[in-house]
C-alpha positions as CSV (number, residue, x, y, z in Angstrom):
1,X,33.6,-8.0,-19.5
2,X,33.1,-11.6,-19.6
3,X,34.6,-13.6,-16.8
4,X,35.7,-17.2,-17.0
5,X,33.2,-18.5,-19.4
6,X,33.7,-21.9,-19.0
7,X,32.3,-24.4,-22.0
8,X,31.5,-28.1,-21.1
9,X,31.9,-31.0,-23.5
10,X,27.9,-31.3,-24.2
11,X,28.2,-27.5,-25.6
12,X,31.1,-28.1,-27.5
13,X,29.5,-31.2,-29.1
14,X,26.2,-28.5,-29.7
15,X,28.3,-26.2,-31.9
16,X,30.2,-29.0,-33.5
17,X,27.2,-30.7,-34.5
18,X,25.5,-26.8,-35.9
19,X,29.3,-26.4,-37.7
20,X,29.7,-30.2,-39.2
21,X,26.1,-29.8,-40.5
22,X,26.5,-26.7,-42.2
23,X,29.9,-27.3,-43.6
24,X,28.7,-30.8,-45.1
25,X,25.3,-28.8,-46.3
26,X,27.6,-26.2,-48.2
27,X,30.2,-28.3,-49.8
28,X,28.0,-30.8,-50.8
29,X,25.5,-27.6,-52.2
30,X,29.2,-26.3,-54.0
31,X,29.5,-29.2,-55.7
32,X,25.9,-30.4,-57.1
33,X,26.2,-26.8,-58.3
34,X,29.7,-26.8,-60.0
35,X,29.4,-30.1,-61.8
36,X,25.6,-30.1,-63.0
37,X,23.6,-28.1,-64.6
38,X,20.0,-26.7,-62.9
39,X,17.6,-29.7,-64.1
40,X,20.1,-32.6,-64.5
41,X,19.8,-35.9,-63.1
42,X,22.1,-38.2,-62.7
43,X,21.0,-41.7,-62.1
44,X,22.8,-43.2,-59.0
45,X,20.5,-46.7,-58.5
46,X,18.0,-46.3,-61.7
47,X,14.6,-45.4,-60.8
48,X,15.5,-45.5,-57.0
49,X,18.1,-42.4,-56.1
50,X,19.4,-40.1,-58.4
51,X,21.4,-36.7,-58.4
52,X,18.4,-33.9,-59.5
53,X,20.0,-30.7,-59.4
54,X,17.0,-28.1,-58.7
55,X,16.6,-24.5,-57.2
56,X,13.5,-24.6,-54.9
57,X,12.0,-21.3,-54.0
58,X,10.0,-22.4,-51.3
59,X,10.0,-24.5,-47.7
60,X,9.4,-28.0,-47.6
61,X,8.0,-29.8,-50.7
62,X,7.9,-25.8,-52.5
63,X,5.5,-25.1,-50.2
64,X,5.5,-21.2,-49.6
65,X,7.2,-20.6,-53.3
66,X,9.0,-17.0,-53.6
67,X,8.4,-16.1,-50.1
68,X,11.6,-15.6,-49.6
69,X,11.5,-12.8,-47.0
70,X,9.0,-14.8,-44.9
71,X,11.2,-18.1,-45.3
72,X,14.1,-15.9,-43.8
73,X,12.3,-14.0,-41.0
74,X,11.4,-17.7,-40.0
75,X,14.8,-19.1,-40.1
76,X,16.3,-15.8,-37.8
77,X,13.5,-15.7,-35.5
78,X,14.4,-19.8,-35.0
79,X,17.9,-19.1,-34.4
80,X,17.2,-15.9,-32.2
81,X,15.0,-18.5,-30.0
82,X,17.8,-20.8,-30.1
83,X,20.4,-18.2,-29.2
84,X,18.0,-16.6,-26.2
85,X,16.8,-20.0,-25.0
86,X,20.1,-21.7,-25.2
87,X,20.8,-21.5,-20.9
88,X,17.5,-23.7,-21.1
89,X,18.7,-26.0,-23.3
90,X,22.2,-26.6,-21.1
91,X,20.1,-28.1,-19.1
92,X,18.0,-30.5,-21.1
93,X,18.2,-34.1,-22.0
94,X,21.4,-35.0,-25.2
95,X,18.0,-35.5,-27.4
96,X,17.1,-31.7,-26.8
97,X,20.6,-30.7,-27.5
98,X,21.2,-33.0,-30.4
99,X,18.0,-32.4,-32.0
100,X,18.4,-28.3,-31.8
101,X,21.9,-28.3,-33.4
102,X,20.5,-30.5,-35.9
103,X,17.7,-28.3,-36.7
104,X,20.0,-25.0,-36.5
105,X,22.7,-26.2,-38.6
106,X,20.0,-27.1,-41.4
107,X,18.6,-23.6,-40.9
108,X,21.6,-21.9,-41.1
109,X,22.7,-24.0,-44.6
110,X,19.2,-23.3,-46.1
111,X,18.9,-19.7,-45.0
112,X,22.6,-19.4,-46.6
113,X,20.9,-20.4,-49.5
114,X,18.0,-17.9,-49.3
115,X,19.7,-15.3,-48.6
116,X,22.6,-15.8,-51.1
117,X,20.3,-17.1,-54.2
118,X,16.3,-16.3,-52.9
119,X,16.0,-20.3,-53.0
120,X,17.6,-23.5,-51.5
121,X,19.7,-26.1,-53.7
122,X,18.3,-29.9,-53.8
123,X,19.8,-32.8,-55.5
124,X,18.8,-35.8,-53.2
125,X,16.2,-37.4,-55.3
126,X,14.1,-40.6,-54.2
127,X,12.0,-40.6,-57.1
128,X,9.0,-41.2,-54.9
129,X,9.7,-38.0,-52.5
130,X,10.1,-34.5,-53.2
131,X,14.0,-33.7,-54.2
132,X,16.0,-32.1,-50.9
133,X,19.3,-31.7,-49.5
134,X,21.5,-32.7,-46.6
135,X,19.9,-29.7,-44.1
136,X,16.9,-31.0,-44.8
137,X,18.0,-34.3,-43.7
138,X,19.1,-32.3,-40.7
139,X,16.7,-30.5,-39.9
140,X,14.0,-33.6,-40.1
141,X,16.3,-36.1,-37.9
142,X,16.7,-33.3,-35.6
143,X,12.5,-32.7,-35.1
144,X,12.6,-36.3,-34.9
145,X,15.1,-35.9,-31.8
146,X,12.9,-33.3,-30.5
147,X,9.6,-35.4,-30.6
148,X,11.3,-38.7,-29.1
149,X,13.0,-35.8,-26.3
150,X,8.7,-34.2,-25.9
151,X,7.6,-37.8,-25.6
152,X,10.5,-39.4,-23.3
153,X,10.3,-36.8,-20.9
154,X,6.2,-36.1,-20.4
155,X,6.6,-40.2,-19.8
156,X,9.5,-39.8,-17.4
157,X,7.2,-37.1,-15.5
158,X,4.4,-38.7,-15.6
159,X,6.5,-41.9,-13.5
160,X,7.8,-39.4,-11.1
161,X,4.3,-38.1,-10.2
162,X,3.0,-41.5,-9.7
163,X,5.3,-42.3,-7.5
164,X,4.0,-39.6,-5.6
């Protein structure tokens, strides 16, 4: 029995941030998908950001096309880390937490993908970069978190033990 589980404001904001990210990922999906058809583009800026509508059966820039059971055991065994580590990550730094719920809710929206279609919808298209989706953006910003969070804090330690 679970007794007086008490959740503070920086885990509320943690599944927040996983729930907003997914939601936005699927409606946004939803839609490319109801009102184009798989290889349309719609210019937004000509020749600078369009709407491509495209099923990519891989990771990151198609890498790893049609492994679709790899792509998934990838995704869970992340979210299983994320799940089993999470009384570590109470107790990091907001860039830790903000960059994990970043990367999970991307996760989650692309694995909802996999697992309901074997590949992930894209429709944000730079022209100069390989076409992606909001997770993606997600999951990118979060690593990004996650880096600056790695670097910050091996700096932070590395003042505490000259101080020493």
């Amino acid at each position: 029995m679970i007794k007086n589980v008490k959740i503070n404001c920086g885990d509320k904001m943690f599944f927040i941030i996983i729930l907003v990210i997914y939601i936005l990922d699927q409606i946004s999906k939803a839609a490319v998908q109801l009102w184009m058809y798989q290889g349309e583009s719609l210019p937004i800026i000509p020749g600078i950001f369009h709407l491509t509508y495209i099923r990519n059966p891989g990771a990151a820039f198609g890498l790893m096309a049609y492994q679709t059971p790899v792509l998934v055991a990838i995704s869970l065994i992340l979210l299983v880390g994320v799940v089993l580590g999470y009384r570590y990550i109470k107790t990091g730094g907001p860039l830790l937490r903000y960059g994990l719920s970043l990367v999970v809710g991307g996760a989650l929206g692309n694995l909802t993908d996999r697992l309901r279609y074997g590949s992930v919808v894209d429709f944000l298209d730079f022209r100069v970069w390989p076409v992606f989706n909001l997770a993606d953006v997600a999951i990118v910003i979060g690593a990004g978190l996650l880096i600056l969070d790695l670097i910050t804090t091996k700096y932070s330690e590395q003042d505490k033990e000259s101080e020493v």
